[in-house]
C-alpha positions as CSV (number, residue, x, y, z in Angstrom):
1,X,177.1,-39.6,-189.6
2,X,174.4,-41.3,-187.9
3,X,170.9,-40.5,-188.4
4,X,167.7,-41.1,-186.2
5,X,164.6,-42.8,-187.9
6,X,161.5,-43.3,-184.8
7,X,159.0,-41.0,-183.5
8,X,161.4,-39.6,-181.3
9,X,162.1,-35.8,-182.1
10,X,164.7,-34.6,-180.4
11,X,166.5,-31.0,-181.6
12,X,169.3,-29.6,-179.1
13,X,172.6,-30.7,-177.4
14,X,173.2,-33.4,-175.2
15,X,176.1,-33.7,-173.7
16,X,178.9,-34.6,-177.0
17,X,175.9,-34.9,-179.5
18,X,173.8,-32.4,-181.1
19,X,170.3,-33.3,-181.9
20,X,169.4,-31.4,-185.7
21,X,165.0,-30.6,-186.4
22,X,166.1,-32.8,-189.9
23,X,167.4,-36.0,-187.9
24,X,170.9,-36.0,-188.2
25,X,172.8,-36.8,-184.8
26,X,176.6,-35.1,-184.6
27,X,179.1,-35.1,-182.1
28,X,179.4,-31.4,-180.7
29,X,182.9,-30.2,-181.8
30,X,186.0,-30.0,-179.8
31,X,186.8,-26.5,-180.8
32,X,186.0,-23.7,-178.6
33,X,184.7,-20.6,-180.6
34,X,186.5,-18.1,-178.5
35,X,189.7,-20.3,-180.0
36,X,188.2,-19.6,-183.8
37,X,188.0,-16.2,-183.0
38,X,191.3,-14.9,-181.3
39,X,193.4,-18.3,-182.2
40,X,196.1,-17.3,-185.1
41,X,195.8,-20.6,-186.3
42,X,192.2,-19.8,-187.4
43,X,192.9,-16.5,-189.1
44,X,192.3,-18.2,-192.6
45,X,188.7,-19.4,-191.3
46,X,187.9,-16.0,-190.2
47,X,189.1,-14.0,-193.0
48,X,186.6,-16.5,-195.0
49,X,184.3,-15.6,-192.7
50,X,184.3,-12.8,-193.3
51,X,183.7,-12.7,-197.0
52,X,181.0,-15.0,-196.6
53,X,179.2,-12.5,-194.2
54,X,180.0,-9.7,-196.6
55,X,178.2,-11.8,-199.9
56,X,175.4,-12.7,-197.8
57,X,174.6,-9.2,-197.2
58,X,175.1,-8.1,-201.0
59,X,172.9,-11.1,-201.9
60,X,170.0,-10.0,-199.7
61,X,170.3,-6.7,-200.6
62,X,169.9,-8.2,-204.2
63,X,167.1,-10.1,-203.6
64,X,165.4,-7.2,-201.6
65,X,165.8,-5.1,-204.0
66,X,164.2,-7.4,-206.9
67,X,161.5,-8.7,-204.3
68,X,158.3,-7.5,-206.3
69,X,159.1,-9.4,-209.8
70,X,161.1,-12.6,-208.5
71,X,158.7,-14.1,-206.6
72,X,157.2,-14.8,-210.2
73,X,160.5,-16.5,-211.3
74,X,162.6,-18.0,-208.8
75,X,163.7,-21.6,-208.1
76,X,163.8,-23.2,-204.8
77,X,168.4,-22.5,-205.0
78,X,168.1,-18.7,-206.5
79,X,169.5,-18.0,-203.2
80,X,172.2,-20.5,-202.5
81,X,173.4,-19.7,-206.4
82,X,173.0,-15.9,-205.4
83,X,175.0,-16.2,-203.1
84,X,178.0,-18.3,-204.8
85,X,178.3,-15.6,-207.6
86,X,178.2,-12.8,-205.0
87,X,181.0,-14.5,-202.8
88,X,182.6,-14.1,-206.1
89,X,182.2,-11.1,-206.7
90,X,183.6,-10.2,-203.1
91,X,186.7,-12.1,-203.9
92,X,187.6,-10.1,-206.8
93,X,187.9,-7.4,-204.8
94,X,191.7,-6.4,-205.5
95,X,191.8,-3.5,-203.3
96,X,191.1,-4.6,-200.0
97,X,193.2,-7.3,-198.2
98,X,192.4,-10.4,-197.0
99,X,189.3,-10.6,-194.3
100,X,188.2,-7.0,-195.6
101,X,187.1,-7.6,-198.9
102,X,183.8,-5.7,-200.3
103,X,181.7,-6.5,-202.8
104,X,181.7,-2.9,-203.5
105,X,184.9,-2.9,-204.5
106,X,184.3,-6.9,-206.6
107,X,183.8,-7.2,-210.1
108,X,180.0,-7.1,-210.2
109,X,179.9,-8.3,-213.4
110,X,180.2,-11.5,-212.2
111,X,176.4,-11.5,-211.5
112,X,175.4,-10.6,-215.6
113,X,173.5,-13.3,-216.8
114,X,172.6,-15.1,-214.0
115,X,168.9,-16.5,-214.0
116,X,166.6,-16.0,-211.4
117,X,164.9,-19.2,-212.6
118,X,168.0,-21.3,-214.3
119,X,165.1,-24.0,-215.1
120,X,163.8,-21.5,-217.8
121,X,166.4,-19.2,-218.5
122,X,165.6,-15.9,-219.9
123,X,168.0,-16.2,-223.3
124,X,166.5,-19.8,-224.0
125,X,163.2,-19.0,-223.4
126,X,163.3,-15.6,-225.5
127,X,165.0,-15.8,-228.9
128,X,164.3,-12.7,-230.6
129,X,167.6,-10.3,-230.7
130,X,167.6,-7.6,-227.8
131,X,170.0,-4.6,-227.0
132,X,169.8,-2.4,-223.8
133,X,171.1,0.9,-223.4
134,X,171.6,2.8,-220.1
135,X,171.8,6.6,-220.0
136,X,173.3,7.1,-216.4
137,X,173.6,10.7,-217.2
138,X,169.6,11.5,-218.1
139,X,168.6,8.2,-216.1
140,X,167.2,6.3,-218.2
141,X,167.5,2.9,-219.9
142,X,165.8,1.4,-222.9
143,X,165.2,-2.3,-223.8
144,X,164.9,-2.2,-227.7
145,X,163.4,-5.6,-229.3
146,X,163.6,-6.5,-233.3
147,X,160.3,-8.0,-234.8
148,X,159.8,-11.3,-234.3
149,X,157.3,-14.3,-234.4
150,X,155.8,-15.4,-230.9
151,X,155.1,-18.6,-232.5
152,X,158.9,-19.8,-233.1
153,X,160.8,-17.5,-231.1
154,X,158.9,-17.6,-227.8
155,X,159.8,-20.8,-225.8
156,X,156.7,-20.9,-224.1
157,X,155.4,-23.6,-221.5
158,X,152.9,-25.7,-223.4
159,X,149.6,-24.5,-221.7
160,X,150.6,-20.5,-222.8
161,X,148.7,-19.1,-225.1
162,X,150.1,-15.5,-224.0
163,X,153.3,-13.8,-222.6
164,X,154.5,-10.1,-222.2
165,X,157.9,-9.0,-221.7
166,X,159.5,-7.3,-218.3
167,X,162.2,-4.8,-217.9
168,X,163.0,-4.1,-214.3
169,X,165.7,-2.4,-212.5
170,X,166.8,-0.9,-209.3
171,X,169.7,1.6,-208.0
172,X,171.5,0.4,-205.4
173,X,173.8,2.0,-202.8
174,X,175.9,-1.1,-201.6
175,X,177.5,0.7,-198.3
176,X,173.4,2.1,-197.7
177,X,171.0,-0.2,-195.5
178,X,169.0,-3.1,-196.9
179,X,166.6,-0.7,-198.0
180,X,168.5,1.3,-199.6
181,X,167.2,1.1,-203.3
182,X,165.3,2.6,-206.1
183,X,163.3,0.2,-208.2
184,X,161.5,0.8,-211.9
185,X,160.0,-1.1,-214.6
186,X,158.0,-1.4,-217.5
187,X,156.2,-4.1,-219.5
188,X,155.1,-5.0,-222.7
189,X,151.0,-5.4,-223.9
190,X,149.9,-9.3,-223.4
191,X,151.0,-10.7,-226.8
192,X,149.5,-13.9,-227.8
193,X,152.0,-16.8,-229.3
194,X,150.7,-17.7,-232.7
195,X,152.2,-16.8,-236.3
196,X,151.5,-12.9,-236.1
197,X,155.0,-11.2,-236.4
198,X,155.2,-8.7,-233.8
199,X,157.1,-5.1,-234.9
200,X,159.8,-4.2,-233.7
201,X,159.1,-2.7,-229.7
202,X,161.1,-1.0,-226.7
203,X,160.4,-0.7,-223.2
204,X,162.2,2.4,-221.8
205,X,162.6,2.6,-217.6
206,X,163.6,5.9,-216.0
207,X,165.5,6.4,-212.8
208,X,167.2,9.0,-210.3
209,X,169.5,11.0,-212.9
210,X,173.8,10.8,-212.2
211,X,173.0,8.5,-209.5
212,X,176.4,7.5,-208.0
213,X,175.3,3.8,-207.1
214,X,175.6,0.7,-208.8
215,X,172.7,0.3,-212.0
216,X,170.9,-3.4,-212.4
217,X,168.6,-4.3,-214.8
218,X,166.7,-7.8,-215.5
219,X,164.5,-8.7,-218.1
220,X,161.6,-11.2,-217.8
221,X,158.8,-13.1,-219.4
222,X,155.5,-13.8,-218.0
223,X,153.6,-16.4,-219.7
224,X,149.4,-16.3,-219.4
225,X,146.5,-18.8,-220.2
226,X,143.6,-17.4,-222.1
227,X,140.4,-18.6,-221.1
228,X,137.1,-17.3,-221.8
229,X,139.0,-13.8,-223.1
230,X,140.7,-13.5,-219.9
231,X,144.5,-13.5,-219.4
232,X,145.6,-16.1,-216.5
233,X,149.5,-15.9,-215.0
234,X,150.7,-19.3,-215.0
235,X,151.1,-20.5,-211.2
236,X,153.6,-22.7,-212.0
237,X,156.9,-20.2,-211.5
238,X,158.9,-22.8,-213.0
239,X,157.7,-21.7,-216.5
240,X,158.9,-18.1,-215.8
241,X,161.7,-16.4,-216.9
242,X,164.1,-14.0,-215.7
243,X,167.9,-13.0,-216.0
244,X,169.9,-10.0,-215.1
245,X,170.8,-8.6,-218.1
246,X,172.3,-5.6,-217.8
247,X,174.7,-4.0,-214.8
248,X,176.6,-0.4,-214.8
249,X,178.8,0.7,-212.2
250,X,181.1,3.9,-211.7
């Protein structure tokens, strides 16, 4: 592929050759779209298509739905990886056939574990043992920690002198529009990381009781600065941490 180095900036097509905003130069291809949409040749591309539209959607639903604590955690490719574990959860979909797979119907389990920010995942940045509950029934969910010492069992970023822990959740109602969520969390007192072992601790969330839709739940870790007795958040998000750690679906 050629590429275009000068202070000429063009972005369009011409003629064969499409122009790109980034500098690359490609010859326009030979296949008309009205052929990749009708042509049985092309039913494979479409039916991928078709998936790929369908984990898009799910992904920005996620990330809609987790918009007021990520933007404390993520990576410049949460997105991109997002989406790669949502297309597989549309692909496990072994109901629908080909081209008309949901992720409704996918094994969403497929997104438990996955880091928000994989350069400081949640599990080795946080070492003490955890357990969480969900109590669809009641609508509730608890995140119960055992005692532990801050000072070897908190990962932090060198400059923290402080962290605190997050739960957060949301409902979601796949079929319902972008929108279509109910968020909750709770949080843990600014603990300073030094040898004082801290008792055991829970942080209990609660939500819409036998809600139908699909549970998610992510735990975090802020990390702070302490300087002249005031708590500072880190504004380096790469020191952040958060995973989703906990999913529950009819």
């Amino acid at each position: 592929m050629a590429k275009q180095f000068g202070s000429v900036r063009i972005s369009g097509t011409l003629g064969d050759i499409t122009y790109s905003k980034d500098g690359t130069v490609r010859m326009k291809s030979s296949i008309d779209p009205e052929r990749m949409r009708k042509d049985r040749s092309f039913k494979r591309t479409r039916e991928n298509w078709a998936h790929f539209r369908e984990a898009a959607a799910a992904a920005k639903h996620i990330r809609k739905a987790f918009g007021p604590w990520i933007s404390d955690f993520r990576d410049r490719r949460s997105y991109p990886r997002l989406l790669a574990e949502s297309l597989k959860v549309v692909n496990s979909d072994a109901v629908n056939p080909r081209g008309q797979r949901k992720f409704s119907a996918g094994d969403i389990t497929y997104l438990q574990g996955y880091d928000f920010n994989i350069d400081n995942p949640f599990t080795g940045t946080f070492v003490p043992k955890t357990d969480i509950g969900i109590d669809r029934t009641a609508g509730t969910a608890e995140l119960r920690i055992v005692s532990f010492m801050p000072e070897k069992e908190v990962i932090a970023a060198y400059e923290a002198t402080h962290f605190k822990v997050i739960l957060c959740g949301v409902v979601i109602d796949w079929d319902g529009e972008v929108n279509s969520f109910e968020q909750f969390s709770a949080e843990s007192p600014v603990t300073p990381i030094d040898e004082q072992v801290v008792p055991e601790q829970s942080l209990q969330v609660s939500f819409t009781p036998d809600s139908p839709h699909t549970i998610i739940l992510g735990t975090g870790l802020l990390f702070y600065r302490e300087e002249n007795g005031t708590n500072y958040l880190l504004s380096d998000n790469s020191r952040q941490s958060m995973s989703i750690a906990a999913i529950d679906k009819i």
